[in-house]
Residue, then its C-alpha position, 0 to 999 in steps of 0.5 A: x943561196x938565194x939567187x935574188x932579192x925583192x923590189x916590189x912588195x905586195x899586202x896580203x891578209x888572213x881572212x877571219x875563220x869565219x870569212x873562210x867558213x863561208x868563202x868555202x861554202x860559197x865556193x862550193x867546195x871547190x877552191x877555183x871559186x874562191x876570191x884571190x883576195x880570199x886567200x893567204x898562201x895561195x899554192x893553186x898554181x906556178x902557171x902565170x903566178x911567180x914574179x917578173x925580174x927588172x928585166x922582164x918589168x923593162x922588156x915589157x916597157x919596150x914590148x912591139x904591140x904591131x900586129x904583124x911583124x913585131x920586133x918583140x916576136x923575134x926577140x921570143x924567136x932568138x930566145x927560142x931558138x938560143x934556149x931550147x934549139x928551134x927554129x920556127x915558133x907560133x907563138x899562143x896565148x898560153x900552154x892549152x892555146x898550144x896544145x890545142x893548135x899543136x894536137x888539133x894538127x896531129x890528132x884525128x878520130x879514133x887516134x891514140x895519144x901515149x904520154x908518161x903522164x897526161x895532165x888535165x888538159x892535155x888530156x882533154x885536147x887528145x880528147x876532144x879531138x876524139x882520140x883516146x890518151x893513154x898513160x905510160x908512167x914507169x914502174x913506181x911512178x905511183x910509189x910515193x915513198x921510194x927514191x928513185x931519181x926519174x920517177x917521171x920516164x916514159x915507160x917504153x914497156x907500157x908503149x909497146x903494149x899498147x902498139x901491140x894491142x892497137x896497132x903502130x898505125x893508131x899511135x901518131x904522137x907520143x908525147x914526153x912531159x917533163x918534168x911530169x905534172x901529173x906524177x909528182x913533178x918528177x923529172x925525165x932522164x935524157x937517157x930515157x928521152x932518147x929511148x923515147x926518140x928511137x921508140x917514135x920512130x920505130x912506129x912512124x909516130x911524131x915525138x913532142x915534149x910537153x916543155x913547161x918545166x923543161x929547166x927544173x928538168x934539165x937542174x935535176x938531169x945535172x944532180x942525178x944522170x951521171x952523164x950530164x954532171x957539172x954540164x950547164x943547164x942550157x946544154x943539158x935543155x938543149x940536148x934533152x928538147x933536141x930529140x922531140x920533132x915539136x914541142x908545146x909550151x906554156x910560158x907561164x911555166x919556165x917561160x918566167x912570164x904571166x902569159x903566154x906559150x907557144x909550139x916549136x920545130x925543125x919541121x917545115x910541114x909541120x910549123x906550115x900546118x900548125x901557124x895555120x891552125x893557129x891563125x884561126x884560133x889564136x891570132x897573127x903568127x908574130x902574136x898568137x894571143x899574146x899582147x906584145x908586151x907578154x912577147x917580149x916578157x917571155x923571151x926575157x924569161x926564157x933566158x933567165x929561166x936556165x940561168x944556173x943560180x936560179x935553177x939552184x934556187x928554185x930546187x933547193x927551194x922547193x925541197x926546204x918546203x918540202x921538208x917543212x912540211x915532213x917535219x909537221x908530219x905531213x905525208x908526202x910524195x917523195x923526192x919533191x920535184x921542182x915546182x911543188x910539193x904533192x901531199x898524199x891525201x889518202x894517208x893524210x886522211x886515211x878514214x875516207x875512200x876515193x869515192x869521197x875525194x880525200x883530196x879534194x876534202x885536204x883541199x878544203x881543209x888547208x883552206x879552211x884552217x889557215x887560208x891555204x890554196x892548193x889543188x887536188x890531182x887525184x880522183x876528182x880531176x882524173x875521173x876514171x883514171x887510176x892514179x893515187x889521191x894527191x894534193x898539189x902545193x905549186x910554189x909560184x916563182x920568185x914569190x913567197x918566202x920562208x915564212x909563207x911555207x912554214x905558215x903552210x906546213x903549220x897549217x897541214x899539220x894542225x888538219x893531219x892532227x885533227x884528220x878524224x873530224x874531216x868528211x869526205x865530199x860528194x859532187x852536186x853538179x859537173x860539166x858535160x866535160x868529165x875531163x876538166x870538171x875539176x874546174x867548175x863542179x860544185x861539191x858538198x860535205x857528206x856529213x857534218 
């Protein structure tokens, strides 16, 4: 059942092919650089795209713009603290504004960062703090047919292999993404969580949730853990986050809002250390980047975000796309996660190697045959890690309909139908940042 209805409609078009043909060359190849008005069905991301409620719309209208002391900072505070169970918050102008100010605290030179899965970012902050990021995703993460309910865990036999190998005094952080981006969306057991705890502390290490997604997470706990059926949504986020010394969070995930993010903990020291960092690359502790209107948006947001309908909603949502698209034909990464459905690039275009980006080519033909925006996860954004040839479809909250998805899974159809005619594409220029390349680098057919 659908758990809500629309007050505000936006027009949106279909560019001509030709349009397309040339938005996409322009564009060099990579459909970051495309124009929003450029795209129909635009599934790039669900990072600060979905729609705002009439209560976050009035939130906004109320929001404290002082710049120190703000009555909407202690409306996110509450939030924070009635939602997910912490006590102090510095608040960031979105998720990477609080990787860098939680991981720039942890983290120093030649240190070791385990995470189930890294995704982009986050990987290029344990990077850029000059330590090395280590995955640790269970046995069968990377299977996408087999239907395992936590595909998403943190694998303890992986962690302790590589303590063995570096030692307990290099490993300061361990991180548990949930659910996790970079395999699929797939969620993380509270069981596992808590062998995760248990795992930091045996080597003295800090333990933090990456909490972007932590409601979807917490929808798929109730349906799959025995444990926790029947358990409300907000229990269940609060039992699950309640292991993590800290956690990182982008508001434009869960936090149902445009902007924003922040780091939260029970830790005294550590909330000292990280506001301190975060006056210096983020703003005042009250605001930390963010208008005080996006303050009071997101504490809105937080709340609605483990309201048990739309928890309901949003999965069944995303399965019903997903079976869409399976329906077509389309190979896909399953069972779906919460916030998108992940195509497998290299069945779908099965002629191309990974050196010729099957992803990043799936791209750009969704985009070329029906105005569809998505994003390659595969070799192109994960340079020189081993992980298979995805293509992300991330449903914005609250935003499109039945329509819109069948409209896409036509579309993926008709390139699966055509596949043989799709060439691979080769990179004509990147930043010196490999990490992140996928944001910027320019590409180019191999062949007509």
């Amino acid at each position: 059942m659908v758990a809500y209805k629309t007050k505000v409609a936006e027009r949106i078009h279909l560019p001509s092919r030709d349009r397309r043909e040339r938005a996409l060359a322009e564009a060099g190849y990579n459909v970051f650089n495309l124009d929003a008005e450029d795209v129909f069905v635009d599934l790039l991301t669900d990072s600060g795209t979905g729609a705002m409620s009439d209560a976050q719309w009035a939130a906004v209208m109320r929001g404290d713009e002082s710049y120190a002391g703000s009555r909407s900072f202690d409306d996110l505070e509450s939030a924070v603290r009635d939602v997910m169970g912490f006590s102090r918050v510095v608040p960031t102008h979105q998720g990477r504004g609080a990787e860098n100010v939680l991981y720039g605290t942890l983290l120093s030179e030649g240190d070791v960062a385990l995470n189930n899965t890294h995704f982009d970012t986050t990987r290029a902050h344990v990077a850029n703090q000059g330590a090395d990021p280590v995955d640790c995703p269970v046995e069968g993460a990377h299977d996408l047919a087999t239907d395992e309910p936590f595909k998403g865990n943190f694998s303890l036999e992986r962690a302790r292999s590589v303590v063995d190998e570096v030692g307990a005094e290099r490993v300061p952080l361990v991180i548990s993404t949930i659910t996790n981006n970079s395999t699929a969306g797939q969620p993380v057991s509270v069981e596992n969580t808590r062998r995760v705890r248990d795992f930091a502390d045996e080597i003295d290490a800090t333990f933090v949730i990456d909490a972007c997604r932590f409601a979807e997470n917490a929808g798929f706990v109730r349906r799959r853990e025995d444990e926790f059926d029947g358990a409300a949504i907000d229990e269940i986020a609060r039992e699950q986050l309640g292991y993590a010394d800290a956690i990182v969070m982008s508001g434009k995930k869960d936090g149902m809002a445009n902007a924003g993010g922040f780091v939260a903990t029970d830790d005294e020291a550590l909330f000292e250390r990280c506001k301190q960092r975060a006056i210096l690359y983020e703003g005042f502790p009250t605001y930390g980047g963010m208008s005080g209107r996006d303050v009071a948006a997101l504490a809105v947001g937080l709340r609605e975000a483990v309201e048990e309908a739309y928890v309901a909603d949003r999965i069944d949502g995303v399965r019903a796309f997903a079976d869409l698209l399976e329906d077509a034909g389309v190979p896909i990464y399953t069972p779906p996660g919460g916030h998108a459905v992940y195509l497998d690039a290299g069945a779908a275009l099965p002629h191309l190697d990974s050196d010729e980006f099957p992803g990043q080519a799936l791209v750009c033909e969704l985009y070329r045959e029906g105005g569809v925006r998505g994003v390659e996860l595969g070799s192109f954004a994960f340079p020189d890690t081993d992980r298979p040839e995805l293509v992300r479809l991330a449903v914005p909250r609250r935003t499109y309909h039945t329509e819109h998805f069948e409209h896409v899974a036509e579309t993926a159809a008709t390139v699966i139908e055509k596949r043989e005619s799709v060439a691979g594409l080769e990179i004509t220029s990147e930043p010196e940042n490999r990490e992140l390349r996928h944001f910027t680098a320019d590409l180019e057919p191999l062949s007509d």
